[in-house]
C-alpha positions as CSV (number, residue, x, y, z in Angstrom):
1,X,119.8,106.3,98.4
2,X,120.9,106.3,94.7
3,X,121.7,103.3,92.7
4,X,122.8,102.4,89.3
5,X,120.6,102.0,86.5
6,X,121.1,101.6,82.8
7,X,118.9,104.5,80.7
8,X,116.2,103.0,78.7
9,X,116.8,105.5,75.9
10,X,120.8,105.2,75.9
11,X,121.6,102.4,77.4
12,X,124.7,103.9,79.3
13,X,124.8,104.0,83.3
14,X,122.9,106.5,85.2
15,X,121.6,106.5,88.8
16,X,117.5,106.2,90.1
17,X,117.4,108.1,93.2
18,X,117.5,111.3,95.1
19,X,120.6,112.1,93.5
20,X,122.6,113.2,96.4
21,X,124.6,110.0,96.2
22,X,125.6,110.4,92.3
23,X,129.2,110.1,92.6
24,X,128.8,107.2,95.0
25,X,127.3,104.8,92.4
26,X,128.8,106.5,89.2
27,X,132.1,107.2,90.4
28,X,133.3,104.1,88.7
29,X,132.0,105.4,85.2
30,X,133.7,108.8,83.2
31,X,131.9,111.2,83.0
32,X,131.5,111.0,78.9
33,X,130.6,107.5,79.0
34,X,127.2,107.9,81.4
35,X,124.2,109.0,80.2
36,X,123.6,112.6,79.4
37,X,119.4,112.5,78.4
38,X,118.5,113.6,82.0
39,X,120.7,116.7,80.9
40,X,119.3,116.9,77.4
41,X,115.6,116.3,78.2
42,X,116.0,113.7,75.8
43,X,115.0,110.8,78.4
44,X,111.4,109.4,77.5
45,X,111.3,106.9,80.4
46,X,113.2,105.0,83.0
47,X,115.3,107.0,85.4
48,X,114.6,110.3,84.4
49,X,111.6,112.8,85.7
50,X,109.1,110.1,83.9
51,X,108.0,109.0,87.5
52,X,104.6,108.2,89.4
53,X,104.9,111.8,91.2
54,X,105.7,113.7,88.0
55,X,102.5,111.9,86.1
56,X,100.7,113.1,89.2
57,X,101.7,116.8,89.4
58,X,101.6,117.4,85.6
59,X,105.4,117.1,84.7
């Protein structure tokens, strides 16, 4: 289950999560006023792709 986050690098709302339940915790929030680094690679930490099992597998 997904649930809202603030991004460490923006500071807007985004989810942690599988990300099958997106809308569900973000629905609330436009779409221009959440955080777009996980779409821009531009996330450094925090919610996106910085995790344990990407640090494991080299990602």
């Amino acid at each position: 289950m997904c649930r809202r986050i603030e991004c460490s690098s923006c500071h807007r709302p985004t989810y942690a999560g599988c990300g099958a339940h997106i809308e569900q915790v973000l629905g609330d929030v436009p779409p221009d006023a959440r955080c777009k680094c996980r779409e821009t690679g531009a996330s450094k930490g925090g919610s996106g792709g910085g995790g344990w099992l990407g640090k494991l597998l080299g990602k």
